[in-house]
C-alpha positions as CSV (number, residue, x, y, z in Angstrom):
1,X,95.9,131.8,109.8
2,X,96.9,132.3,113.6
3,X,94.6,132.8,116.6
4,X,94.0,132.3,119.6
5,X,91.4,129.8,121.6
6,X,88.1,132.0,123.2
7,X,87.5,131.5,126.7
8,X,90.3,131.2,129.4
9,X,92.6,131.7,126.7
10,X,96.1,131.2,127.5
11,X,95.8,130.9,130.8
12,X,96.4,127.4,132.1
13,X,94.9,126.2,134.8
14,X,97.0,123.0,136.7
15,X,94.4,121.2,139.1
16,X,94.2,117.9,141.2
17,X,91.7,115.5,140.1
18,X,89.0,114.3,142.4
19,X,89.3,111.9,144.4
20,X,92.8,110.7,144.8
21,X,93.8,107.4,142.9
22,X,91.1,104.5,143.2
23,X,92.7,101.0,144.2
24,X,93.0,98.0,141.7
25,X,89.7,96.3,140.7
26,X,89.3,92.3,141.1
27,X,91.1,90.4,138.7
28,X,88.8,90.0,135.6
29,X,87.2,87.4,134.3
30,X,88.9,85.3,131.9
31,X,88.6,82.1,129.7
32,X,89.2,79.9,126.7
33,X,87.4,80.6,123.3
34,X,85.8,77.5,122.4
35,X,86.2,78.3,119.0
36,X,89.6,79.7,118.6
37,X,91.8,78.3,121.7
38,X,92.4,81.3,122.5
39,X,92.6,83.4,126.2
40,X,90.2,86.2,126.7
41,X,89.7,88.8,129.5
42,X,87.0,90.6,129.9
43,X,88.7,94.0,130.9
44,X,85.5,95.9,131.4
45,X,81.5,95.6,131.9
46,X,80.3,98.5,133.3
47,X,77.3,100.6,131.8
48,X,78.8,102.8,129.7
49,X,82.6,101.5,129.1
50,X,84.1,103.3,125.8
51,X,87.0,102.2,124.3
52,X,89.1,104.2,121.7
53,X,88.1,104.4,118.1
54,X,91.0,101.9,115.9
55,X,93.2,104.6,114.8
56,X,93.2,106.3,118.1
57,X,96.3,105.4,120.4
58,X,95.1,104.5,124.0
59,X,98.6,103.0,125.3
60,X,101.1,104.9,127.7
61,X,104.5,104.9,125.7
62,X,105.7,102.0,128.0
63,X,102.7,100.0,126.8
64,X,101.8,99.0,130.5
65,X,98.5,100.9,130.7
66,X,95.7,101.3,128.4
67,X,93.2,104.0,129.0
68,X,89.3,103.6,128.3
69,X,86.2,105.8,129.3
70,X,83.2,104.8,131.8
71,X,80.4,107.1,132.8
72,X,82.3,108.3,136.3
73,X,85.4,109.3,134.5
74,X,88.6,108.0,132.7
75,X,90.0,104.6,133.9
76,X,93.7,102.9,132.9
77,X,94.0,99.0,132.7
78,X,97.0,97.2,133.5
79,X,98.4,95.3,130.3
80,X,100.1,92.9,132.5
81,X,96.9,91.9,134.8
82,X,93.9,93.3,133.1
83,X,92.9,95.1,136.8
84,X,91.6,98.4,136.2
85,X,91.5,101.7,138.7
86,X,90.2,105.2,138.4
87,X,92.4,107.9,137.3
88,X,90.8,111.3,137.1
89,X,86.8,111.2,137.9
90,X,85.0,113.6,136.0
91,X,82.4,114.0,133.7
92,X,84.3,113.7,130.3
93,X,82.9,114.5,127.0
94,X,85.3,112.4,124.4
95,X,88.6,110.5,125.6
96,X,90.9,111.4,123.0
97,X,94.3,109.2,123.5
98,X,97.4,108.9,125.3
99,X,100.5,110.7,123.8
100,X,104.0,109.3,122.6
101,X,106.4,110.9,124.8
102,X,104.8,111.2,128.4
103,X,102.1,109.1,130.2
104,X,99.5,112.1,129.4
105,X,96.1,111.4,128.2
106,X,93.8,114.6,126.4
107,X,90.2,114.7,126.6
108,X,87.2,117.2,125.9
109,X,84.1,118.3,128.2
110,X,81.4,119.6,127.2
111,X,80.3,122.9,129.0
112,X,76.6,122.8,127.8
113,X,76.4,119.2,129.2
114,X,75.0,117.8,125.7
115,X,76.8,115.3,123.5
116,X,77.4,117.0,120.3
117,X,79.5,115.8,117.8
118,X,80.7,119.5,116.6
119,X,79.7,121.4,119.7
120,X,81.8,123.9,122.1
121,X,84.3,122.1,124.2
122,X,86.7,121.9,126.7
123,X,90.7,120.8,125.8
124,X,92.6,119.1,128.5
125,X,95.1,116.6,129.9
126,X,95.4,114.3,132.8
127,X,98.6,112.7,134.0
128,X,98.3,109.2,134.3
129,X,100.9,109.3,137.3
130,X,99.5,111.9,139.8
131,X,96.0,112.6,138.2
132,X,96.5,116.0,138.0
133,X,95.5,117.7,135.1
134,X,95.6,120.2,132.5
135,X,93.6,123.0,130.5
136,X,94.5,123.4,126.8
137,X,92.1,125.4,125.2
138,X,88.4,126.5,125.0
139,X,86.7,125.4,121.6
140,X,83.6,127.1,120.5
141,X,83.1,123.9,118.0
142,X,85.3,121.1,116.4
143,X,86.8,117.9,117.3
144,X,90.1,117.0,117.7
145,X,91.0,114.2,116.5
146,X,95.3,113.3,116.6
147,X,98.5,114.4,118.5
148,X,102.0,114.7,116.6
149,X,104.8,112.5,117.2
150,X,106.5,115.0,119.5
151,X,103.7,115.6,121.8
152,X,103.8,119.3,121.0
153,X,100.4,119.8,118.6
154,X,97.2,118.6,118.7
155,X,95.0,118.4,115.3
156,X,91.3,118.2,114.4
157,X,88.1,119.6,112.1
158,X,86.0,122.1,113.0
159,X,82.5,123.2,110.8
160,X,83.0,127.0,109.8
161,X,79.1,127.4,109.3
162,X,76.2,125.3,111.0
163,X,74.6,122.0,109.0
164,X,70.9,122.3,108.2
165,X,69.3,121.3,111.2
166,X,67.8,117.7,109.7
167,X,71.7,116.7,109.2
168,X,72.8,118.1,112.4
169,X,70.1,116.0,114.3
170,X,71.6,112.7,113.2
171,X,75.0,110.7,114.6
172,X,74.6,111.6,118.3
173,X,76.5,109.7,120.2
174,X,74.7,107.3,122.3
175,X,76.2,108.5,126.1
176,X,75.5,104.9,127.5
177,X,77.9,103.6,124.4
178,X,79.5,106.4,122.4
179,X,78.1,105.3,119.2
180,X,76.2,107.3,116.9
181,X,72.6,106.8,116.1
182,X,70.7,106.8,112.6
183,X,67.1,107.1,111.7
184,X,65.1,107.3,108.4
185,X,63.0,105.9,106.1
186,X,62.8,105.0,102.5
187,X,60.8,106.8,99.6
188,X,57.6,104.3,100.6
189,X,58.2,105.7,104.4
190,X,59.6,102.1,105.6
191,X,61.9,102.5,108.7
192,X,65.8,102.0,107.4
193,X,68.2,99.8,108.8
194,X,71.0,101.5,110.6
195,X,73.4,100.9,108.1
196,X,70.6,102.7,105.1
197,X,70.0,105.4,107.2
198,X,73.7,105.8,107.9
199,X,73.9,105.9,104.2
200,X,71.8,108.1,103.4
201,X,72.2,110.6,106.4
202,X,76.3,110.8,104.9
203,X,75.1,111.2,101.2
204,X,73.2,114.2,102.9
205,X,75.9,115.5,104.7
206,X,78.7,115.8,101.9
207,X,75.6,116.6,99.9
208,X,75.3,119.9,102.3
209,X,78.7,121.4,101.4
210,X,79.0,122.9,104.9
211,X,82.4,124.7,105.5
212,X,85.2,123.5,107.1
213,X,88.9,123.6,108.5
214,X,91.5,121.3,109.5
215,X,93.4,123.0,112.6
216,X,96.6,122.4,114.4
217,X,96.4,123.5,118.4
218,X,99.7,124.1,120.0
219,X,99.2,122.2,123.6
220,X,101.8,124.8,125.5
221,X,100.2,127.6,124.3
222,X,97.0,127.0,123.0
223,X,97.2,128.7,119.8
224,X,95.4,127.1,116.7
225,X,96.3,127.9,113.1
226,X,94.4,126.8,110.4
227,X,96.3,123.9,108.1
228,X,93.5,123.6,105.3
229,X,89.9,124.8,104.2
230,X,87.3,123.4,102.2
231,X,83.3,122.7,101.2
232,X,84.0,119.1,101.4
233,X,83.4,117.1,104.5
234,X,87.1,116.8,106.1
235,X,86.9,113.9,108.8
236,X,89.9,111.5,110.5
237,X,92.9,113.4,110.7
238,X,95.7,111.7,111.7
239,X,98.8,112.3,112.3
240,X,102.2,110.2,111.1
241,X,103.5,108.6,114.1
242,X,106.9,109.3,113.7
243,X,106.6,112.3,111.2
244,X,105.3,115.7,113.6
245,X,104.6,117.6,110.7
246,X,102.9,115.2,108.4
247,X,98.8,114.7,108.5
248,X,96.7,112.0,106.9
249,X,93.4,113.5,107.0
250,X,89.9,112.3,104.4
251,X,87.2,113.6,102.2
252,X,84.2,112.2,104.5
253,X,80.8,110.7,102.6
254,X,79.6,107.7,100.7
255,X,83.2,106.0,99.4
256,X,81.7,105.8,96.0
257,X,80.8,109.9,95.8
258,X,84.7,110.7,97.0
259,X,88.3,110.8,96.9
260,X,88.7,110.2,100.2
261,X,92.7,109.5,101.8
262,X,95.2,112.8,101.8
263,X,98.5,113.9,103.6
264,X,99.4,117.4,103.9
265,X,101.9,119.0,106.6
266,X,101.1,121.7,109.2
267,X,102.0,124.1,107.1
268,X,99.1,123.7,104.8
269,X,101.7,122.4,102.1
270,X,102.3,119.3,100.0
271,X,98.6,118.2,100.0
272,X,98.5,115.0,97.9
273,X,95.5,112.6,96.9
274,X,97.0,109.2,98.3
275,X,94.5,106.7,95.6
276,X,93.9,107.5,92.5
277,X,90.6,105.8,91.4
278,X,91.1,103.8,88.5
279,X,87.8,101.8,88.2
280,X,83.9,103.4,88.3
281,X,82.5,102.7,91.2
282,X,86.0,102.0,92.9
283,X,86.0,102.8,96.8
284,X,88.3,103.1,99.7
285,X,88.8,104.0,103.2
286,X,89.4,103.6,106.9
287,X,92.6,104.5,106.3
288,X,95.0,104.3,108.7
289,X,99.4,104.8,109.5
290,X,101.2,101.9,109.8
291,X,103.7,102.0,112.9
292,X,106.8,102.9,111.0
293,X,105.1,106.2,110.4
294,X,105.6,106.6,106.4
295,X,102.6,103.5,105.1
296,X,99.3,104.4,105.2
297,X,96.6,101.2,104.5
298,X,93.4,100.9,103.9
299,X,90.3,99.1,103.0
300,X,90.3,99.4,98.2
301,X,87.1,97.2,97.1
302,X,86.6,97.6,93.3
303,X,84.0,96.1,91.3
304,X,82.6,92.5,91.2
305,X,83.6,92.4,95.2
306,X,87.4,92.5,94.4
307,X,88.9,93.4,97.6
308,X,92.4,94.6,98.3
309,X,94.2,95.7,101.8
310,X,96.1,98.5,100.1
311,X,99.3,100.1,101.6
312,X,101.4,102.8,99.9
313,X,104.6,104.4,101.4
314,X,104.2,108.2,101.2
315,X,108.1,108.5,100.8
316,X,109.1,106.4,98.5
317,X,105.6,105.8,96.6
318,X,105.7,102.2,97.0
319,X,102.7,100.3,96.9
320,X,101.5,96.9,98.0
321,X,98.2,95.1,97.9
322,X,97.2,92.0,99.6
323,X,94.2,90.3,98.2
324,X,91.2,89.9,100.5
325,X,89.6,86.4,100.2
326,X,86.0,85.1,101.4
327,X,86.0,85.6,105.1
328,X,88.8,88.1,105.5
329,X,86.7,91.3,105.1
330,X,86.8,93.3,108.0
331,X,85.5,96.7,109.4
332,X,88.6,97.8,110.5
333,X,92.5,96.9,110.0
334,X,95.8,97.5,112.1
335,X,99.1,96.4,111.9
336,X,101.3,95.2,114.6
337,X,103.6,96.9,116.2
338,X,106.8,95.2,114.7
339,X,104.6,96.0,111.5
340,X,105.3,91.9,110.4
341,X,101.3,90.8,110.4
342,X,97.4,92.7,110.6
343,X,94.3,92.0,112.4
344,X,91.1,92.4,111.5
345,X,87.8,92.6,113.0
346,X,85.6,91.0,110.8
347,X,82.5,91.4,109.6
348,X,79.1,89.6,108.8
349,X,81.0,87.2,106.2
350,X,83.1,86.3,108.7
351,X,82.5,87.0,112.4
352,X,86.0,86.7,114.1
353,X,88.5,89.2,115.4
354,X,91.9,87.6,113.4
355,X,95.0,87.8,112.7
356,X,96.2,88.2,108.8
357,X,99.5,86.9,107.9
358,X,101.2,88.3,104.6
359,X,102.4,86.2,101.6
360,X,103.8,88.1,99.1
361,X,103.1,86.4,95.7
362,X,106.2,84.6,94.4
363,X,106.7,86.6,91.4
364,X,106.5,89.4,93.1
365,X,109.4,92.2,91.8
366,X,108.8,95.1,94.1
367,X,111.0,97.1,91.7
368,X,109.8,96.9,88.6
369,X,108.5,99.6,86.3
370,X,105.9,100.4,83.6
371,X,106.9,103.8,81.6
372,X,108.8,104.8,84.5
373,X,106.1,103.8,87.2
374,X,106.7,101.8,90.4
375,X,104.3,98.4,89.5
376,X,101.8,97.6,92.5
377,X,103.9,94.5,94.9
378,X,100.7,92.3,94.9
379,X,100.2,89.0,97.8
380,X,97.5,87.0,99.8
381,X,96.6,86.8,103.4
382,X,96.8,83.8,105.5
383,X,93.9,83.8,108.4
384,X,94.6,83.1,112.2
385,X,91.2,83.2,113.9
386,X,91.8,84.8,117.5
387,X,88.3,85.3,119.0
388,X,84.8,84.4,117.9
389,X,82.3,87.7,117.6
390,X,79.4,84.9,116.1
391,X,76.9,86.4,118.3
392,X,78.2,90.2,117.6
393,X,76.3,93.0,116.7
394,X,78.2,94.8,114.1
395,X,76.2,98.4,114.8
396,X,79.3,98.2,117.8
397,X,82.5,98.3,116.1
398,X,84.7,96.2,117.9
399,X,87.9,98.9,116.8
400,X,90.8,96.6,117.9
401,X,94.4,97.8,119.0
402,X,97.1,95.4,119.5
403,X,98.7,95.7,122.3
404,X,102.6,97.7,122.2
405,X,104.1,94.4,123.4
406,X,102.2,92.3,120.1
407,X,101.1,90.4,122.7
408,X,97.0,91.1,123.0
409,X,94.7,92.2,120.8
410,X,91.7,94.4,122.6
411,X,88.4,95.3,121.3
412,X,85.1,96.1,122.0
413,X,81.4,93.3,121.6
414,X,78.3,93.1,122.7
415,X,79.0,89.5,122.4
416,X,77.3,88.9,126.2
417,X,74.5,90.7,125.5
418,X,75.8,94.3,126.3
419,X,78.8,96.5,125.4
420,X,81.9,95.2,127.5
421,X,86.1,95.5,126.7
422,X,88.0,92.8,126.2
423,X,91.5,91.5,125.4
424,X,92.5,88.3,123.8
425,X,96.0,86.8,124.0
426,X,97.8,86.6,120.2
427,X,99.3,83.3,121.1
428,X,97.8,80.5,122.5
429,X,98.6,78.6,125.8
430,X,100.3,81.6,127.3
């Protein structure tokens, strides 16, 4: 299905940002875990600050600047020095990411002002250069969420019909943090804990069966076309970094209710269920695509607490699983850029932003079969702990990115007592 964006329409509007570049802050502030040995900078403080969500790329393609959100606009760091300076002031909505091809970031604003997580919105990009920027589209409602690896379509979910208003009310964003809220209680009327009341507030949501789409939006022309439809709650679509037509995209709720990880291509064809539940009571997610564009991993916990990082190659169907011991368990996974090792940011069983190195298990026979079926490539996990998060607050996901070089890991704590960015250095004494 074809259409086109309300609003301005096609018309594309190319204006200066306001004011003209801001000067490099200060250096940061830097110094030595005591834990770990290991550098950290604290890239930014201010009330506010917002960096990307894990899966979302905030690196210009020459990995020199990383872009990051504070309450006066959008801001780039220098990878090199850590200083920071203003790009673009304005009063943005969500920063999305930075493209592949050109030192563009996209970002939404919000014409009602609010901070709704569905709500109308505003498409546009800024360059990073002259901090000019862009209109896309106008969105009466919908998020996107992923640009293709040719910098030519955007992608994202949009509600076709409006939640009942006791779901709609919950997971606003914070707009001094950008994370979502949760409230409830239990059937005795006692006040939940944020992760219940997350719970239960996403049981009630896929419980709803509120319409939806998954779009593509062409970024010259501003066209959308719907890619796939359903009752289900559709949620991170992401698109293969080196693939432009192929989308990861997940059934959104409680893991244990869903099959949650699919790829499907713009097209709306070849939708396939990447994990195939084998076990009651089997979960997985936070699926994300490895660098090379074709692996997808993600978090598999069966039962008794057997935990797996799963990978599978979407080409060839291969599939590895590296088994998760005490202390490895983390909110969130990536992979390096050379794709050789994974960080993780932990958890309460193990407070740490780390480093995973992979040991496939000696017997391991990638190529054999079962009845004509590729075996599962099994191995272990060796732990590098890079920075202690003892005194984190895990309702702040710290959503780590390595660095295009390999050579930091940045991420998001409260660790000092408030949000505040920060980068550690992979190897020590550098």
């Amino acid at each position: 299905m074809a259409g086109t964006l309300g609003g301005m329409g096609l018309a594309i509007a190319l204006l200066s940002a306001g004011p003209a570049m801001a000067g490099p802050s200060s250096a940061p502030a830097s110094w030595t875990d005591r834990t770990t040995g290991h550098r950290i900078v604290r890239v930014d403080d201010r009330p506010g600050n917002y960096a990307l969500y894990f899966n979302y790329n905030p690196f210009t393609p020459d990995g020199k600047r990383m872009v990051y959100l504070t309450p006066e606009g959008i801001r780039v760091a220098d990878t090199g020095t850590w200083a920071t300076r203003l790009v673009l002031k304005e009063k943005v909505d969500r920063l999305l990411f930075v493209g592949h091809r050109a030192n563009v970031a996209y970002y939404t604003t919000n014409p009602t002002g609010g901070t709704a997580n569905e709500g109308a919105s505003v498409v546009w990009s800024v360059d990073l250069d002259s901090g000019k920027r862009r209109h896309i589209a106008d969105m009466a409602g919908g998020r996107i969420e992923s640009i293709n690896a040719d910098d030519t379509l955007l992608a994202g979910h949009r509600e076709l019909a409006p939640p009942p208003p006791a779901i709609a009310a919950q997971g606003k964003r914070d707009p001094k943090t950008g994370s979502p809220g949760y409230a409830g209680v239990d059937a005795q009327g006692r006040p939940l804990s944020f992760a219940q009341a997350k719970e239960q507030w996403m049981a009630a949501r896929l419980d709803a069966q509120v319409p939806m789409e998954i779009f593509s939006l062409d970024i010259r022309t501003g066209q959308m076309r719907t890619i796939t439809r359903s009752s289900d709650w559709l949620n991170h679509v992401q698109f293969s970094p080196t693939d432009p037509t192929l989308l990861a995209y997940c059934h959104e709720g409680p893991w244990q209710k869903i099959d949650r990880i699919w790829t499907i291509r713009t097209d709306g064809s070849g939708k396939t269920k990447l994990h195939q539940r084998i076990m009651q009571g089997e979960i997985a997610g936070h699926e994300y695509w490895a660098p090379d564009g074709r692996t997808i991993w993600y978090d598999l916990i069966q039962p008794q607490g057997v935990r797996w990082l799963a990978g599978q190659d979407v080409v060839s169907g291969a599939r590895r699983w590296y088994a998760l011991r005490p202390g490895q368990g983390s909110y969130h996974f990536s992979s390096s850029p050379d794709g050789r090792y994974f960080s993780g940011d932990g958890g309460n069983d193990g407070k740490y932003i780390s480093l995973f190195h992979p040991r496939p298990d000696e017997n391991d026979r990638a190529r054999d079969t079962l009845d004509g079926d590729r075996l599962i490539a099994t191995g272990t996990l060796e732990t590098q702990r890079i920075a202690d998060l003892s005194a984190h607050d895990y309702t702040l996901e710290p959503n780590q990115h390595f660095t295009p070089d390999g050579k930091w890991l940045v991420y998001r704590s409260n660790i000092e007592g408030k949000p505040a960015i920060y980068a550690v250095e992979v190897a020590k004494g550098q």
